[in-house]
N, C-alpha and C positions, 0 to 999 in steps of 0.2 A: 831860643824857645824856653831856656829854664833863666829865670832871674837870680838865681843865685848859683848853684852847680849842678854842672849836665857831665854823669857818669855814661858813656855808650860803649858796648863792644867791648867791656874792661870789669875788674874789680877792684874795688874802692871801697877803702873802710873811713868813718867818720866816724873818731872818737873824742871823747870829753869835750867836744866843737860847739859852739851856736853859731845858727844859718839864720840872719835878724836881717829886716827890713830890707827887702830885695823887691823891686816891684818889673814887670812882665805887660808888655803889652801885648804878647801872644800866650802863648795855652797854660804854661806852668810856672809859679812864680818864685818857688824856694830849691825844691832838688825834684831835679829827673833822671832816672834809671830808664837807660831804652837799650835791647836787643834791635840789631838789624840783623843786614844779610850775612856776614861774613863769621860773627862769634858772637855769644853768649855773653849775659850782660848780671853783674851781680855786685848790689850796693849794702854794706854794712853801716847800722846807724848805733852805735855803741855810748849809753851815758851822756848823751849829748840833746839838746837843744833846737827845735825849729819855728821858731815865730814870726808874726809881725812879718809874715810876705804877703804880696799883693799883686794880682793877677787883673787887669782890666778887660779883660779881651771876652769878648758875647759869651765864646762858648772856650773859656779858662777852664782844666783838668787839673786838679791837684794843685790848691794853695801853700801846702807844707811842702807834700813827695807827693811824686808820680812815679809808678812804677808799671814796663808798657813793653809788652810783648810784640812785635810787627813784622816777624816771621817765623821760621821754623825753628832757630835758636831763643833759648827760656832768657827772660827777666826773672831775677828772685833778688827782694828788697828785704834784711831782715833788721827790724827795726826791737833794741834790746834795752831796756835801762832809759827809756830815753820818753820828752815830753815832744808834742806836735801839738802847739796851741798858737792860738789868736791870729792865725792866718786868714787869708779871705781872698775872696774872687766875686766879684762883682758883678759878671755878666749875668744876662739875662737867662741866659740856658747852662751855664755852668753848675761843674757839679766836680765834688769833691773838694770840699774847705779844707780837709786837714790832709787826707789821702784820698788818691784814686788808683785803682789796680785795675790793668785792663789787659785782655790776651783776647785777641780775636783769630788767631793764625794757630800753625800747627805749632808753634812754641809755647812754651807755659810762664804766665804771669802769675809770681809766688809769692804771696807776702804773708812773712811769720813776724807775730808780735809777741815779748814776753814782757811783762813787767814793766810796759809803760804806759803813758796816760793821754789823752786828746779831746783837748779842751777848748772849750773857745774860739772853736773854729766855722766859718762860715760862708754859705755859699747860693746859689737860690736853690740849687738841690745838693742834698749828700753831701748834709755838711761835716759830719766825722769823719765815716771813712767806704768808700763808693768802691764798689765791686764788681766789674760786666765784662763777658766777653765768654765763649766756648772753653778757652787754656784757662780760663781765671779763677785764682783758688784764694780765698784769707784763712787765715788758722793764727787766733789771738787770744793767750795764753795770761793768764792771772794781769788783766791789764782795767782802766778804767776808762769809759770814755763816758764824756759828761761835758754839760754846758755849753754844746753845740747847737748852730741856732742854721736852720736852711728856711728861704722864704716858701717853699714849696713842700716838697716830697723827703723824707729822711735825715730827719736832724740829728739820728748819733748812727747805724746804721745803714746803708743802702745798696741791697742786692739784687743788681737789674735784674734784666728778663733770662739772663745766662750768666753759668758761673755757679760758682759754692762759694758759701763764706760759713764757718765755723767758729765758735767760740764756746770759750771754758773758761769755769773759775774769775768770770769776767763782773765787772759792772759796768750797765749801760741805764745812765739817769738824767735828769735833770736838762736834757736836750727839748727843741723845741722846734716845729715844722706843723705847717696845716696838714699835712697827712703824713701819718706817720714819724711822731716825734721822736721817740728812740730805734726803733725797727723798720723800716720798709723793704717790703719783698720779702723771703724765704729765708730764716736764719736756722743755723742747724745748731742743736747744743751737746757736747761731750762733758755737762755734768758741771752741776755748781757756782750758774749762774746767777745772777741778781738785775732782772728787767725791770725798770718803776714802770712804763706803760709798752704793752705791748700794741696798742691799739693800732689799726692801718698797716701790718705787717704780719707775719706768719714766723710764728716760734715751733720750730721741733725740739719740743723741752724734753728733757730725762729726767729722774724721780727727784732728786736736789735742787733743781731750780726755784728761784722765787721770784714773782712777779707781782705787781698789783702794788709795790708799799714803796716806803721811800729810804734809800738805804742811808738816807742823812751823813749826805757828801761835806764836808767841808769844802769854803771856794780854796781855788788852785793858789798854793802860795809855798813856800818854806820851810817846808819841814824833815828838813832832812837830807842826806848827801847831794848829791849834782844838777839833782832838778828839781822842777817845783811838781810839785803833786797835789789828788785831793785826801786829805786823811779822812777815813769815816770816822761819823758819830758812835755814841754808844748806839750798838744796834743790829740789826738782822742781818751785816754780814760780819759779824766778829765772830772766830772760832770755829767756823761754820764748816770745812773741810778737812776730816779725820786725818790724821797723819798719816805718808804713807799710803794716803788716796790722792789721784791726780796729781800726782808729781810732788804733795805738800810734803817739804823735810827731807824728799828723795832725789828726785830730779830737778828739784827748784828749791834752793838751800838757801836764797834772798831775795828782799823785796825788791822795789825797782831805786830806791835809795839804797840799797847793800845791809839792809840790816838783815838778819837773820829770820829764816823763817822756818816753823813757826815761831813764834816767842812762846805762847804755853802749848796747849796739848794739839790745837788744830790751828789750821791757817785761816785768815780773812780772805775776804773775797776780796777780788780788786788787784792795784799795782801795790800799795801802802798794806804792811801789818804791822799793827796797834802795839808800840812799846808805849807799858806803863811807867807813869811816873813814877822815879823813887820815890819813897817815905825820908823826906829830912831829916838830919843826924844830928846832934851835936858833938861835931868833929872839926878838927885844925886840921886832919888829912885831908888832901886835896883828893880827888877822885879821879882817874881814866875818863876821857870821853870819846863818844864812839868814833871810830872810825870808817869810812865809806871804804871798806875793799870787798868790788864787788866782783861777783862770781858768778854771775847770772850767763846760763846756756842755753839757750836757746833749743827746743825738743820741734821741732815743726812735725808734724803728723804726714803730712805730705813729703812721697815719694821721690821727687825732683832732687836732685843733685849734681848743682852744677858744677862743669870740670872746666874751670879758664883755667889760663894759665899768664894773661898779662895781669899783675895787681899792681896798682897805684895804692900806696898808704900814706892818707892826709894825717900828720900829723897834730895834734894838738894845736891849733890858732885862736888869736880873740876870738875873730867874731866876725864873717864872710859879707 
């Protein structure tokens, strides 16, 4: 049921990895995280990569990751450092191009994002990242989701009729869906986020938020440590959150590339903050250049903490 890797009743960390062009003729096409009866279920996505999966199936969950609660033991998917782009699922009633998180049972479906990006991913609903179910909780942390495209309902957020999904210090832009292009359903906000439309969806905004404008994404490409990202423009979210507010410089000391955050007095909104160009020298010293050592910890707001005790550790591979 997963085309590329199925984590169940274990824990499994995925780092510096890409999970590319896997394709699924039933539900999930790239990775799945599932709890059954017996133990709890917990998948680590570390600086790492998920694209270019492909899911055929009517009603396909989760083109990149699925993450799927189906008893009384918790799923918790914590995705760090890391891109979830250009994934896709094709059917007709599918839903979740890049992610789906779902918990219908007494267990809890937990998905923490910090400091990554989701792009390009598509689906005919909830083509970022899809969120349903009684246990279902998202909580996504200085991350960017952008350029998602669903042919229906929720082209960068979708929080069905059950569930919570949470976001901070986030940008959600440039997605595209007849209802609901970047939001649908109920989003909650913990402060400092950057919505371009909220139209077709319900923002529980706090006093920092901005919506309405365009936060002039760059497209997803290279710039910078292990994954592709979008870097913003000059613009409305550079600088934007005070040091020492929302974990900026405290609790979140790098971007989702490992550079250092903030670089001046506050942090950008999003996965990416804006290092300036040097000023050119005329100098024969050669110069230091950066390095990726990333340090990125993951803060999930949510209460769940799972205790396995089987872990599988994938190490470092091409490309699954």
């Amino acid at each position: 049921v997963a085309g590329g890797i199925s984590n169940q009743q274990a824990h499994t960390t995925i780092t510096g990895s890409t999970v590319f062009g896997n394709t699924s003729s039933r539900f999930h096409a790239g990775v799945r995280n599932l709890s059954l009866t017996t133990a709890a279920s917990t998948l680590d996505i570390i600086n790492s990569t998920v694209r270019n999966n492909v899911s055929n199936a009517t009603d396909g969950v989760g083109g990149g990751v699925a993450n799927t609660s189906a008893t009384s033991f918790n799923a918790v998917l914590n995705i760090t450092g890391s891109t979830i782009n250009s994934n896709s699922l094709t059917g007709a009633a599918s839903v979740g191009g890049g992610i789906a998180n779902t918990g219908n049972s007494t267990g809890a479906a937990l998905l923490n994002m910090l400091n990554s990006t989701v792009s390009g991913n598509s689906a005919d609903g909830a083509a970022g990242i899809y969120n349903d179910g009684s246990a279902a909780t998202v909580v996504v942390d200085f991350s960017t989701i952008a350029a998602n495209t669903a042919v229906n309902e929720g082209g960068g957020f979708y929080q069905d009729v059950s569930g919570t999904t949470t976001i901070k210090n986030t940008i959600v832009a440039d997605n595209s869906a007849s209802i609901g292009p970047d939001i649908n359903g109920s989003i909650n906000s913990q402060n400092y986020n950057h919505i371009e439309d909220t139209n077709g969806g319900v923002f529980v905004s706090a006093a920092n938020d901005v919506t309405g404008s365009d936060p002039q994404l760059q497209p997803l490409g290279n710039n910078g440590g292990p994954t592709q990202t979008h870097q913003p423009g000059f613009g409305p979210v550079w600088d934007t959150i005070p040091f020492g507010t929302n974990g900026c410089g405290t609790t979140v000391i790098n971007d989702q590339r490992g550079f250092p955050r903030p670089v001046n007095s506050a942090c950008e909104k999003g996965s990416v903050e804006v290092v300036p160009e040097a000023t050119p020298t005329a100098s024969n010293t050669s110069t230091s250049t950066a390095t990726n050592t990333v340090t990125n910890t993951p803060t999930p707001t949510a209460t769940f903490t799972p205790s396995n005790t089987a872990t599988n550790t994938a190490t470092p591979t091409p490309t699954f």
